[in-house]
C-alpha positions as CSV (number, residue, x, y, z in Angstrom):
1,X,157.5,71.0,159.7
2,X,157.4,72.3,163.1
3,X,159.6,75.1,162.0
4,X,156.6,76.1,159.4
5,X,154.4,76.1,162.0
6,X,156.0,78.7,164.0
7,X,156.1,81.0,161.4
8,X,152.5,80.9,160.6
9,X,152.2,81.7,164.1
10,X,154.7,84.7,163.4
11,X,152.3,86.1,161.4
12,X,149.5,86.5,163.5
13,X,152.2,88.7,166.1
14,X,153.3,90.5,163.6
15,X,149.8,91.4,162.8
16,X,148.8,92.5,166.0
17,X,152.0,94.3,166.4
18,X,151.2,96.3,163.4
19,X,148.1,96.6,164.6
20,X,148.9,98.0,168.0
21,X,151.1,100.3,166.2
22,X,148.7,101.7,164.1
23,X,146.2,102.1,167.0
24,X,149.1,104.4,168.4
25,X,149.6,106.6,165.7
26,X,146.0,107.0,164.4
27,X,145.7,110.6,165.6
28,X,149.2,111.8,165.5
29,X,150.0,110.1,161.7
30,X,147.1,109.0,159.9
31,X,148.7,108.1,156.8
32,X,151.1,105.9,158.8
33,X,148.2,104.4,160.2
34,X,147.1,103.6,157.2
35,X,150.2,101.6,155.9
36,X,150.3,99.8,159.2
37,X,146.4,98.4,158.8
38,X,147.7,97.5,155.3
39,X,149.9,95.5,156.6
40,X,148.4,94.1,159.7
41,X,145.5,92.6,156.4
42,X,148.7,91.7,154.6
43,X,150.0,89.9,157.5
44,X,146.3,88.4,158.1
45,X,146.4,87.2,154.7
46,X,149.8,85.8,154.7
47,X,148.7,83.7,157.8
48,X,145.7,81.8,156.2
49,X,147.8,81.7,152.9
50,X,151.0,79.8,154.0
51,X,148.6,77.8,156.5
52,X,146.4,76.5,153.8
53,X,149.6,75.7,151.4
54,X,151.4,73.6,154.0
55,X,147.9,71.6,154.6
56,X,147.9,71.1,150.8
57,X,151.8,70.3,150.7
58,X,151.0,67.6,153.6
59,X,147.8,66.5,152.0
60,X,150.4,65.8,148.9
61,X,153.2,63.9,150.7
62,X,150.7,61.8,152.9
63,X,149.0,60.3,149.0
């Protein structure tokens, strides 16, 4: 469980790494800026996701 929770975490620095990166190359490549926002959300997303499944998942196991 503890390892789950570390990974969530993982999330949230990879999205802010992807979004530093995108801040960097938002006027030299705007496309590139683009996929990098994409996947800062997508990392966002991933976060709340897999956090929400493992509360289910626990909810489950503790019934």
């Amino acid at each position: 469980m503890k390892i789950q929770k570390i990974f969530h975490y993982a999330y949230i620095v990879f999205a802010i790494l992807f979004l530093y990166d995108a801040i960097s190359k938002w006027s030299t490549d705007r496309n590139g800026a683009y996929m990098m926002l994409f996947f800062t959300a997508l990392a966002t997303f991933m976060f709340f996701f897999r956090k929400r499944f493992s509360k289910r998942q626990e909810e489950r196991n503790n019934k």
